[in-house]
N, C-alpha and C positions, 0 to 999 in steps of 0.2 A: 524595526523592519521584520524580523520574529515574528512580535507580535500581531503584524498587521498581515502578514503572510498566512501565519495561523488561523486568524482568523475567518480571510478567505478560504481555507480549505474548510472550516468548521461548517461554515455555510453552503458549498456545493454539497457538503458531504449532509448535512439539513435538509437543503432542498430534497435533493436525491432521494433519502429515506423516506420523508417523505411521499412525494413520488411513487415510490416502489410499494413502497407500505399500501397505499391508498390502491390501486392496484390491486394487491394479492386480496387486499379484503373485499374489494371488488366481484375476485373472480370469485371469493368462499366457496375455496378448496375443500372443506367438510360438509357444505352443503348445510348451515344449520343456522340458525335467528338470520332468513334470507331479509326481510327487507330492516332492520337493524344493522344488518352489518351493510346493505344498499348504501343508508344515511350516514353512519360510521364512513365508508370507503369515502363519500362524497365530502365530508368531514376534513377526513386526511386533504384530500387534493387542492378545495379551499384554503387550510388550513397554510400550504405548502405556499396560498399566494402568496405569505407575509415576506417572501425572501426572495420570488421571482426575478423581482429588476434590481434586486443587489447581484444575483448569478446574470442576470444579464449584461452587466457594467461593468463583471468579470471578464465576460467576454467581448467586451469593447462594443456591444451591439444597444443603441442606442434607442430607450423607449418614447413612444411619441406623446403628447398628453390626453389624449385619448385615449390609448391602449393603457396608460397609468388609470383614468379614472374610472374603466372597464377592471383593470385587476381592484381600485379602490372599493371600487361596488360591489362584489363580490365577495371580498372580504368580510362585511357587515354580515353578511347569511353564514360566516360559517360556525356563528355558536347555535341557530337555530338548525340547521343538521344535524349539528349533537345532541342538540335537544329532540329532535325525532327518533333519533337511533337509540336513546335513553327511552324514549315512549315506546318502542317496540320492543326493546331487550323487556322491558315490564311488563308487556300486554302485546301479543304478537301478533292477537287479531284487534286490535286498535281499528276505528274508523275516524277518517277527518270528521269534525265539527264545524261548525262555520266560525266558532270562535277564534278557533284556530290562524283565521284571516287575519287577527291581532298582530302575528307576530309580524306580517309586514309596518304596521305606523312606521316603527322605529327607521326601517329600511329605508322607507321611502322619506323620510324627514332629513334622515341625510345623505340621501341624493339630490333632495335642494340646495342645502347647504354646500355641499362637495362640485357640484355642476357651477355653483355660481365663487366658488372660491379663488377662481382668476383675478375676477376684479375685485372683491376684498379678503383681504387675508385671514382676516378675523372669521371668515368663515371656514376656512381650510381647517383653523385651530379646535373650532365648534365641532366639526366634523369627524376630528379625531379625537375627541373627548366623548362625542358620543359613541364613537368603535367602541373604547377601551370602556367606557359604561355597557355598554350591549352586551361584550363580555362579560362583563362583570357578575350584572345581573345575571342572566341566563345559568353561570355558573354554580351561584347560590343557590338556584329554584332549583336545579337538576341534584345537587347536593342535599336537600331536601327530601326531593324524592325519591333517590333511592336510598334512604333512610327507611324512608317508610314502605319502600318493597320489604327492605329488608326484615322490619319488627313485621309485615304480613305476613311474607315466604313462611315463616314459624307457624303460622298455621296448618300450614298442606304439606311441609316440607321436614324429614328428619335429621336430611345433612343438606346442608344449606351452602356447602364450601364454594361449590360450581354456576351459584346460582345466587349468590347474593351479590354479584357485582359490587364487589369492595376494590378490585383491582379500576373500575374506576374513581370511586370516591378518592383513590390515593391521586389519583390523573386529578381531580377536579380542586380537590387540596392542592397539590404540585402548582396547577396552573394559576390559580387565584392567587396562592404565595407570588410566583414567577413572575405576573402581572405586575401583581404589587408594586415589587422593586424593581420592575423596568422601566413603568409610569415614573417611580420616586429617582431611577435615576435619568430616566430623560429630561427630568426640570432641574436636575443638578446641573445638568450638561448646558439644560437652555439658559440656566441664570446664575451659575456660579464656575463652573469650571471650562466650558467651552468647548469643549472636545468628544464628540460623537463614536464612542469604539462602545462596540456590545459583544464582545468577544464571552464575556463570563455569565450572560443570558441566552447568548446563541449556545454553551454551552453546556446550560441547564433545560432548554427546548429541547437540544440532542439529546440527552438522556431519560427528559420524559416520553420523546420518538420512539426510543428503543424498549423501552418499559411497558409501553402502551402497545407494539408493537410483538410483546413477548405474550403480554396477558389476552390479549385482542384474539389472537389466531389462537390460544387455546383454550377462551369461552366456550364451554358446550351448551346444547339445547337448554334452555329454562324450564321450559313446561313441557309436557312428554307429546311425542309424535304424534298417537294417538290423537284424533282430532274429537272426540268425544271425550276422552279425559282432558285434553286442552281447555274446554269449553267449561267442561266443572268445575276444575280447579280456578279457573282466572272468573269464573261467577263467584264462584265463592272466597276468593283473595281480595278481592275488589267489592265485595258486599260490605256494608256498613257494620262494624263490629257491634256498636249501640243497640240497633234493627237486631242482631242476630241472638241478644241477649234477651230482649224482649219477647220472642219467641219461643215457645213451649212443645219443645220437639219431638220426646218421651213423655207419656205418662207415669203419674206419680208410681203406678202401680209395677210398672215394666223397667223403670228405673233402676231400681237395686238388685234386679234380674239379669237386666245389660250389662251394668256393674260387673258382678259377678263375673257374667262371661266374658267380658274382656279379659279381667285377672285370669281365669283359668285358659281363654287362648294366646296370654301371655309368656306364661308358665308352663305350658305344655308342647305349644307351638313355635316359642320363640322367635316371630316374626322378628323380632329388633335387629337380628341377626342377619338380617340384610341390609345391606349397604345404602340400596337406593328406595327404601320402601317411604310411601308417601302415605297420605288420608286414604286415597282413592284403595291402595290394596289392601290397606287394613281394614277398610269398610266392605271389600266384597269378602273378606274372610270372615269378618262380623256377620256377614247378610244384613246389611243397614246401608242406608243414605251416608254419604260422606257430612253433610250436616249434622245428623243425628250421631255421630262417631264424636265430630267436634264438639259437640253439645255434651254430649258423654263426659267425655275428657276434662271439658272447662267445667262443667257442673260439681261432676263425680271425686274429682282428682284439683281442683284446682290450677288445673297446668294447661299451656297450649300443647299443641301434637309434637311438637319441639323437643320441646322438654321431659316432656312424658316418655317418649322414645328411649332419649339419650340417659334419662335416670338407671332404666335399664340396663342399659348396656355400660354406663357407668358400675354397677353393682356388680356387671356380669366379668368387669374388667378389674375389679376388687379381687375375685374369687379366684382369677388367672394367676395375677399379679404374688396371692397370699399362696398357691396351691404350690406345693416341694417339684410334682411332677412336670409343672411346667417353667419352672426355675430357669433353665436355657434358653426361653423364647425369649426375646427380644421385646423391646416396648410396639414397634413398629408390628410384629406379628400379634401381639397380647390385643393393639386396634384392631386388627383386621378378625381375627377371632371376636370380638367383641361387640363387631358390627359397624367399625369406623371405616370412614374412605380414606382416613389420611392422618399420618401423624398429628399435624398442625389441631387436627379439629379434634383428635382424642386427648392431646395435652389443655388444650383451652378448654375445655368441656370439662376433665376431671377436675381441672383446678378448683372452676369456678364452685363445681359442687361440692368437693373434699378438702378446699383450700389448698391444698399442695399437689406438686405434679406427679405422673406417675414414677417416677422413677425415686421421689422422695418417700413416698408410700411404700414402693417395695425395700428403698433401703430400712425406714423406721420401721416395719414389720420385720424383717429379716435379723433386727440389732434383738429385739425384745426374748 
């Protein structure tokens, strides 16, 4: 009784969030990724169908089969929302394709199947085999690619913590795991145990709700306001890396001149030292094309802008770290001095470069 108590509340309390969620992201209260967080919102509220007519059966109010195969059909579109909200969190001026038209087959395939499932049951079965695949797939391809935003972002981007959309690869991980074993235990249910309670799936959707829910409302802008730096950056994030090597951007002669001035407005200027500095402002400090900077970089330096950046300020955060005077600062202030947005990313960053964290670095300096 507990348990079964529980688990109605889990699920109003599901819905609800739901609900609510979809909503705020709706209204995007910060005003920012407006039609990503459009498809996102539409997301949640689909998303929300999946529990509709269990909150309705709560409340004793009884769905007719129509208005069931109105929430069924719905349901289908709500991995491809995410999948547009994912296309615009990437590229914010996105235009439809026609290929785009694709993603209805699958929809419409099983609203044959779903419409004619009264008279054979076997297609009711089809029909939700095809859901939980629609899901499926979609999940992987979006998992892909924001993979690949992310190894681009490194191009144009220095700190990438805000913008590499890792808060949802954890959503898209989460949910494909969660899938998994809901599928594997729905067929426990159907052919070995008999008994239909989802109380510990409902209660693993409620905490990716809240999760998604946390990181969702504090995604900031991707690509800068600026609708002319927008335009740059996403031509040249989206340019074929291949194409861009083959291209001969500097002269042999001007090359090791460039060079040069980069190291001395490195060194003097300390651009790295800001937070949020991209291609674009390190190119009009150069006086060059943001190509020709990237060209620089990958040629001159072996590194993307990434990297290059944060070696910097990796060295710049050695210096802090080893210096007596600033002995009292905190690792948290040694990042922000150093040109980090955030702990997290000046621990993962030194690691990778120094093999140990900062705080292992100041102890083994400090012993010697």
């Amino acid at each position: 009784m507990l348990a079964e108590n529980l688990q109605k509340f889990i699920v109003s309390l599901l819905y609800g969030s739901l609900v609510l969620q979809s909503f705020i992201v709706l209204v995007n209260p910060m005003n920012v990724n407006k039609k990503a967080n459009l498809y996102f919102g539409l997301f949640l509220f689909f998303w929300s169908g999946y529990w509709i007519l269990d909150v309705l059966l709560l409340c004793d109010l009884q769905a007719g089969e129509a208005f069931k195969n109105v929430i069924y059909l719905l349901q289908i579109f709500t991995p491809i929302l995410l999948y547009f909200s994912v296309i615009f969190f990437i590229n914010p001026n996105y235009t439809y394709k026609r290929y785009n038209l694709f993603c209805l087959v699958i929809p419409i395939i099983y609203a044959l199947f779903l419409f004619n499932s009264k008279e054979n049951k076997l297609y009711y079965t089809v029909a939700m085999f095809i859901d939980v695949s629609h899901n499926l797939l979609y999940l992987v391809i979006l998992y892909f690619k924001i993979k690949h935003h992310q190894s681009r972002i490194q191009i144009i981007s220095s700190n990438t913590d805000h913008v590499n959309l890792q808060w949802l690869v954890k959503f898209i991980i989460l949910m494909l795991i969660t899938l998994s074993i809901t599928v594997g235990y729905e067929l426990y249910n159907i052919f070995i145990y008999k008994k239909h309670e989802h109380l510990w799936m409902d209660m693993l959707f409620l905490g990716m709700v809240y999760m998604t829910s946390y990181y969702s409302l504090r995604q900031k802008e991707i690509y800068p306001i600026d609708e002319h730096q927008r335009k740059e950056l996403l031509a040249f994030e989206l340019e074929d890396p291949a194409e861009l090597d083959k291209k001969k951007l500097i002269s042999d002669e001007e090359f090791e001149i460039a060079r040069q001035r980069l190291l001395l407005v490195m060194d003097t200027e300390k651009p790295y030292l800001d937070g949020e500095l991209n291609l674009i402002r390190l190119a009009q400090l150069m006086q060059m094309s943001s190509h020709q900077l990237s060209y620089l970089i990958n040629k001159g330096f072996n590194e993307n802008f990434f990297s290059f950046i944060n070696n910097y300020r990796v060295q710049r955060a050695k210096e802090l770290l080893l210096s007596e005077r600033n002995h009292k600062l905190n690792l948290l202030g040694i990042a922000y001095e150093s040109g980090f947005n955030s702990k997290t990313s000046f621990n993962t960053i030194f690691k990778k470069s120094t093999h140990q964290t900062p705080s292992e670095f100041r102890k083994k300096s400090s012993d010697l």
